[in-house]
C-alpha positions, 0 to 999 in steps of 0.5 A: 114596100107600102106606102103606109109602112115607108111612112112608118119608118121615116117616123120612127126615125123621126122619134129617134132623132129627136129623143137624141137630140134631148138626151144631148141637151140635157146632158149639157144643162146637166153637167157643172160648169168648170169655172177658168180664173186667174188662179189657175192660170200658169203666166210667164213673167219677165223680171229684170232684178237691178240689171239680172234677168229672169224668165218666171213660170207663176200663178201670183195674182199681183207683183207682190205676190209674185215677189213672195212666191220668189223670195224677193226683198225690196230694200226701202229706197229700191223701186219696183215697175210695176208697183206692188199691188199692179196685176201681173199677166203673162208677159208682163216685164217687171223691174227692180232697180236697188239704191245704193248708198252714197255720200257726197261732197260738192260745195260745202256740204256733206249729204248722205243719201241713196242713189238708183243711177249705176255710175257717179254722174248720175248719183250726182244728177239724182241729188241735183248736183250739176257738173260744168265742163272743167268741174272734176270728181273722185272716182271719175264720173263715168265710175260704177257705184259701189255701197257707201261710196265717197264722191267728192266734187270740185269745181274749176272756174276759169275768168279773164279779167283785166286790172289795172295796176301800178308800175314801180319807178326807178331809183337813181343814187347819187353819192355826196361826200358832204353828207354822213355815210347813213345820211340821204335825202330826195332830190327829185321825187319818184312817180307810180306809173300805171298799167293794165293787165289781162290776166287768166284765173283759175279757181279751185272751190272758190280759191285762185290757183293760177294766174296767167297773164295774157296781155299787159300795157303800160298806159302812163309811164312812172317817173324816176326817183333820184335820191342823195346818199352821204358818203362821208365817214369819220373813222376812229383809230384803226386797229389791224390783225386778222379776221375771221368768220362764223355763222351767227345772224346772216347778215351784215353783222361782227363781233368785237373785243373792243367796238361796242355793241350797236355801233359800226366799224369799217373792215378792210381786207389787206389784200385785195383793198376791199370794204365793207361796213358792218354793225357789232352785235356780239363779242369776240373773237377771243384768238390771239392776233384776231381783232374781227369775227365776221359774219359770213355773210359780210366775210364773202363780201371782202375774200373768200369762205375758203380763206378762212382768216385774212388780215384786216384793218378794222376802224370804228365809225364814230359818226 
């Protein structure tokens, strides 16, 4: 081949070449250019809806658009992370979490509110509602929330305080037969002592429940009274028959066909020689031979319920 036409060859291929290369340059400037936005962007989204999880497919732009496409409400006190207008992206972990209502008692008040926590401490917490170590709850603390739950507080306080009190003195009774019967005077005055006490105090809302005592010392000693009683009794005539009993006032007390009311009279069982003074406040008894209806309390004193009448000596006490 001649030199002349290799050149010519290598030329034309040369031509080649080149108008392709144009053709594929053109072709690029020529084609319209394919827009990617985030519309057309299929993301996968995490949704964690108060402890329920999903795995969405969407092409919302923003958490509220992607709460519509899903047909998810949000109550007025829910909270949603992100906030509504944020941009979701693919991966993007999205969590609601929705109130519950509560009511709670603690303290003296009443309040009414939502609460995001899932147990009962930490609605407590959300409405600044500390609990110490003894305090209590109903339901218990670790309880789930239900809708329009009552939680009612109690606080336990325990103190250890000391006091100091009085220590009663003793009295010792010396008769005298100079003396009437309702007749006493004070021959040597009684004294207080004085003692401290530790005690343990349990507290309920504010009121004492228990009181424990944990230590007690007598600092000063009391000092015993001694008194004089009068046992002298001036007796009317006695009158014996029989006596009996009834439940009337529960005391030291008798009926009387013949003693006036207010006045005393001293019984006296025939059988075992027994005494007891008592005060006429009524009228009776009204049986044949019966000259006493005794109180049965002041009965029980002198012979036995069982006994039901005894034979008495009655004598009014004139002084």
């Amino acid at each position: 081949m001649s030199y002349n036409k290799s050149k010519k060859i290598i030329l034309f291929i040369f031509i080649l070449t080149a108008l392709f290369s144009t053709v594929k340059v053109w072709a690029f400037f020529s084609t319209p250019t394919r827009e990617i936005t985030l519309e057309n962007s299929l993301k996968t989204i995490f949704l964690d809806d108060d402890g329920l999880n999903f795995k969405l497919s969407s092409n919302a732009i923003t958490v509220a658009e992607l709460l519509k496409e899903n047909r998810l409400i949000l109550g007025e006190h829910d909270e949603i992370t992100p906030e509504k207008n944020d941009i979701v992206q693919s991966g993007t972990h999205i969590k609601i979490q929705r109130a519950t209502k509560i009511k709670i008692i603690a303290d003296g008040k009443t309040i009414e509110n939502y609460a995001l926590g899932k147990t009962v401490d930490s609605a407590l917490r959300e409405n600044n509602i500390t609990l110490s170590r003894l305090d209590k709850t109903n339901p218990p603390a670790n309880s789930v929330l239900q809708k329009d739950i009552l939680i009612t507080v109690t606080r336990i306080n325990i103190e250890e305080v000391t006091k100091k009190e009085d220590v009663a003195f003793k009295t010792e009774i010396k008769n005298d037969a100079k003396l009437g019967w309702q007749e006493k005077k004070i021959d040597t005055p009684g004294k207080l002592g004085e003692k401290e006490v530790k005690y343990r105090i349990t507290y309920k809302n504010g009121k004492e429940i228990s009181r424990l005592i944990l230590h007690s010392e007598i600092t000063a000693p009391s000092e015993t009274q001694i008194e004089i009683h009068g046992t002298y009794m001036k007796l009317g005539k006695a009158n014996s028959g029989q006596g009996t009993w009834y439940s009337y006032q529960g005391g030291m007390f008798a009926a009387s066909t013949t003693i006036p009311k207010g006045a005393y009279a001293k019984v006296t069982n025939l059988e075992n020689g027994k005494s007891i003074v008592v005060q006429i406040n009524d009228y009776g008894p009204q049986g044949k031979g019966r000259v006493i209806d005794l109180d049965k309390v002041a009965f029980q004193k002198i012979a036995s319920i069982g006994a039901g009448v005894i034979g008495v000596k009655v004598e009014p006490v004139l002084n």
